[in-house]
N, C-alpha and C positions, 0 to 999 in steps of 0.2 A: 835613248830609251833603254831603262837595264835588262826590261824582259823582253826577250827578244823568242818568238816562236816559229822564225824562218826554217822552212823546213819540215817544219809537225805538221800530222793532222792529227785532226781533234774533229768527234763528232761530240755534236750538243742534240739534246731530244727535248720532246717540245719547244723548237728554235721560233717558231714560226710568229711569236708575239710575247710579247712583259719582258720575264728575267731571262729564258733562254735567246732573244732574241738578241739583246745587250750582250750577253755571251758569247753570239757566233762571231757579233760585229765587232765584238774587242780584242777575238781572238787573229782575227782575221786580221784586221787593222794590223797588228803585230808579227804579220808573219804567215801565221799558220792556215793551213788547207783547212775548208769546215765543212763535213758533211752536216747538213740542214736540215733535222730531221722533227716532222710535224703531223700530227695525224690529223690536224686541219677541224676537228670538231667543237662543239661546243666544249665550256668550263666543267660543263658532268659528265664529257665523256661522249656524247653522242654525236651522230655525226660525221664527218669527213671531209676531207680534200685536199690534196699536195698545195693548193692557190698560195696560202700559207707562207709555207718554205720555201715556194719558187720565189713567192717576192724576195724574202729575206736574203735568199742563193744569190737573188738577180742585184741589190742592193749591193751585194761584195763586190760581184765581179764587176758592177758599175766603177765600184771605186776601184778598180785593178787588182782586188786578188780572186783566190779559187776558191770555189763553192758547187758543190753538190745539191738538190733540193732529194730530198727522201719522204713520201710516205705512208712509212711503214706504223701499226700499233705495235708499239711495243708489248702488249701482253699476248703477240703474234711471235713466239720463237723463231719459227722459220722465217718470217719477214726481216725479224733483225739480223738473222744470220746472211741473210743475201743482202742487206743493207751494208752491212760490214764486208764482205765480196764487193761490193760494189766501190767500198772507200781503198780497197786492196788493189783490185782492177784497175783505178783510176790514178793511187799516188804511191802502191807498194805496201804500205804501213798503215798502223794506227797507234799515236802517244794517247790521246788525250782522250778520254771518255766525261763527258760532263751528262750524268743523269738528272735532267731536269723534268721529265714532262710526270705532269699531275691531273689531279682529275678532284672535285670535289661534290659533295654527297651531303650537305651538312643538316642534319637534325638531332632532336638531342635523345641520347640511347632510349629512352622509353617509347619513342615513335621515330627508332628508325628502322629500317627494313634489311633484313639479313643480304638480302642481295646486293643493296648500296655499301651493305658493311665488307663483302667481298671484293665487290667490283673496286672501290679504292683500293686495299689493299694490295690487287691482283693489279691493278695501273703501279702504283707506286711501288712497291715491293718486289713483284715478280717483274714487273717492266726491266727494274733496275739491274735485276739477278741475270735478267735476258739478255742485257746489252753488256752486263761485266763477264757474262761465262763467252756470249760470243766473238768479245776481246780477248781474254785474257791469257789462250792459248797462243794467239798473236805475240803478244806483249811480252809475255815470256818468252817467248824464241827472241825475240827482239833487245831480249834485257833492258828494257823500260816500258813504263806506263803509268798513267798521272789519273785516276779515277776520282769523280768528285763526286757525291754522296748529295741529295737535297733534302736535307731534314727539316725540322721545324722546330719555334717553338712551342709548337702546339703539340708536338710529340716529349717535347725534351721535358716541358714544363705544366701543361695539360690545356684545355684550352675549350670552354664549354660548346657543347655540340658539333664538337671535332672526334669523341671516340675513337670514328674511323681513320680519319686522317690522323689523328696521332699516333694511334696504335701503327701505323704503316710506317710513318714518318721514325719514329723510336725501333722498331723494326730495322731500318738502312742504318741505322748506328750500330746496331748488333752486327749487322752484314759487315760493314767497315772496321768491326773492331778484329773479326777474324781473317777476312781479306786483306790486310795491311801485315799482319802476321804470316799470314801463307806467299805473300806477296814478295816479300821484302830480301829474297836473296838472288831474284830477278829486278829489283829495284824496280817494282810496281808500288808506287805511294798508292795510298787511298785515305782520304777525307771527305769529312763533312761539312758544307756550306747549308748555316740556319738565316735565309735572307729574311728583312721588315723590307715587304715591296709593295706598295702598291701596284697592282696589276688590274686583270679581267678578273681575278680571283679575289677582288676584297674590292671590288666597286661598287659604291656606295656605303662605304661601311665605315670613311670618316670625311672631317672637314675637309675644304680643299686646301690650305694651305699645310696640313698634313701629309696629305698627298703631295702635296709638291714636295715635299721633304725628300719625303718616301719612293723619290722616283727609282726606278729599276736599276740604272746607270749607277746608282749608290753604291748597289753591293757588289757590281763587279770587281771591283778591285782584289776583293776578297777571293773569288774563283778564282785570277788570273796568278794571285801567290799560290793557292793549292793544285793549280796546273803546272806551274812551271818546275823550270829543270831543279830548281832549288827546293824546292816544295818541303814540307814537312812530310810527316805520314801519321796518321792517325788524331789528327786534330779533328774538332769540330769549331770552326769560326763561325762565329754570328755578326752579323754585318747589315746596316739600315741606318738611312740618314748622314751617311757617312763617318759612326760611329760604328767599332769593333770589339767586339768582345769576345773571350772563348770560354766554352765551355768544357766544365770536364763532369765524367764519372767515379769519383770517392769511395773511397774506403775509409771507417773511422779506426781510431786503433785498437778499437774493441775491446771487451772483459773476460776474464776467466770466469765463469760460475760452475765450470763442472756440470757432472751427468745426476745428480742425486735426486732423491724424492722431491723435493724444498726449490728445485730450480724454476720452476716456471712461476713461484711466488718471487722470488730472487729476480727474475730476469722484472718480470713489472714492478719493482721496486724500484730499481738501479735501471731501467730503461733510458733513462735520459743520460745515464754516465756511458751507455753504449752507443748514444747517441751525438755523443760527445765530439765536438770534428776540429777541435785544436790537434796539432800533428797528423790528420788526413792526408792518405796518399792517392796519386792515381796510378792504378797497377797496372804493369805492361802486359798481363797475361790473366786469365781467370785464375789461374794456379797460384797466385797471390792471393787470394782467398784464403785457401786451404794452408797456406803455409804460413801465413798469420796466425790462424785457430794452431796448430800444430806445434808451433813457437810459445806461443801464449801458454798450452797446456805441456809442453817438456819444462818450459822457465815455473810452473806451478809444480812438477812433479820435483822438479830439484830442488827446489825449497823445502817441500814436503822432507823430503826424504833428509833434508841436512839438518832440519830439525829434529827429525828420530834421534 
């Protein structure tokens, strides 16, 4: 087996059933110490109970390795921080952070409720921020860490009466596009995993032979390359059915039109040549924005002027 994670620990959040559950059990199978972490409630959120993670915990160490059950809510700071105490106390370290646990809220924005619009974001979003800030001072002393991001494509690509979930989901891409940047000279990777799973979260919502496609087991694969020691950094894989694909965020190579009166008839006119995504890049930094515009208007200013 090439990936080998004897030695790691790795906490997974929402372990306790669907895709985090697959996750502890694969990482675990391979090596790795897994803290099992599950707030045990229903799919919106509500509710409670470790019952959960202890089974998933108890599942490892049935099979011979280490497991922790945890839990904690994530959108509880100080629970995660003594979670992660708790993975310190018990193995020393932390490599792996796999941010899975979610929460869904779905109606479609004209009838949804401001409070469902927070509470997702504040599970998925601030959960995630909660568990990468209460690592990542670890990780850094440690000079590694392999953080995995759970996006969607319901955030990446939109996804009716998901608002919430998307806007959160699209949100841990922004997180991981700057975290993979502040990270990366402590060789803390950070990616994004966009799984097609069927779970508790999308039951009832196709055929069954769909579902069987679509089992959870599909897309691990995909986490266990963004965890390991190889890892990329700042990918987003999408992974379902046991197809992979990845996604990126583009740049096209844009138009000069200048500041003048005439430019905002100019720009809808030519909109589509700026829309243009033959030669699109994906940039390492936001500051490739600016220095495209910047490039684009010195290469117009020198023209200008070699014509005078």
């Amino acid at each position: 087996m090439g990936m080998d994670f004897t030695g790691r620990v790795a906490m997974v959040t929402g372990a306790g059933g669907g895709l985090g559950k697959q996750h502890a059990l694969a990482l675990a199978a391979r090596g790795a110490k897994v803290v099992v972490n599950d707030l045990g409630g229903a799919t919106d959120g509500t509710g409670g109970s470790v019952s959960a993670a202890e089974a998933v915990a108890g599942e490892i160490r049935a099979a011979g390795g280490e497991a922790i059950a945890n839990g904690a809510s994530v959108t509880d700071f100080a629970a995660v921080q003594a979670m992660v105490r708790q993975a310190i106390d018990a193995w020393g370290r932390v490599d792996i952070l796999v941010n899975n646990a979610g929460i869904l809220r779905d109606k479609s924005f004209t009838k949804m409720d401001l409070a469902d619009f927070a509470l997702v974001m504040n599970v998925h979003l601030m959960g995630a921020v909660h568990c990468c800030k209460a690592v990542w001072d670890i990780m850094a002393a440690q000079k590694y860490g392999r953080i995995v991001m759970t996006t969607s494509s319901s955030g990446l690509y939109g996804n009716f009466g998901q608002s919430n979930y998307g806007a959160a989901k699209m949100a841990l891409v922004g997180l991981m596009q700057t975290l993979s940047i502040e990270g990366a000279k402590n060789d803390i990777r950070v990616n994004c995993l966009a799984p097609t799973a069927a779970t508790r979260m999308t039951e009832g919502l196709m055929p069954e032979e769909v579902l069987r496609a679509l089992r959870p087991e599909a897309v691990v694969p995909a986490m266990l390359v963004l965890a390991a020691q190889d890892a990329p950094t700042r990918a987003i894989l999408c992974a379902g059915a046991g197809t992979f694909e990845a996604a990126n965020i583009t740049l096209t190579r844009g138009l000069w039109l200048g500041s003048g009166e005439q430019v905002p008839e100019a720009l809808e006119a030519r909109l589509d040549e700026v829309r243009e995504r033959s030669g699109e890049t994906v940039p390492q930094s936001g500051a490739a924005q600016g220095s495209n515009e910047v490039s684009l208007a010195m290469a117009q200013a020198a023209t200008t002027s070699a014509a005078v």
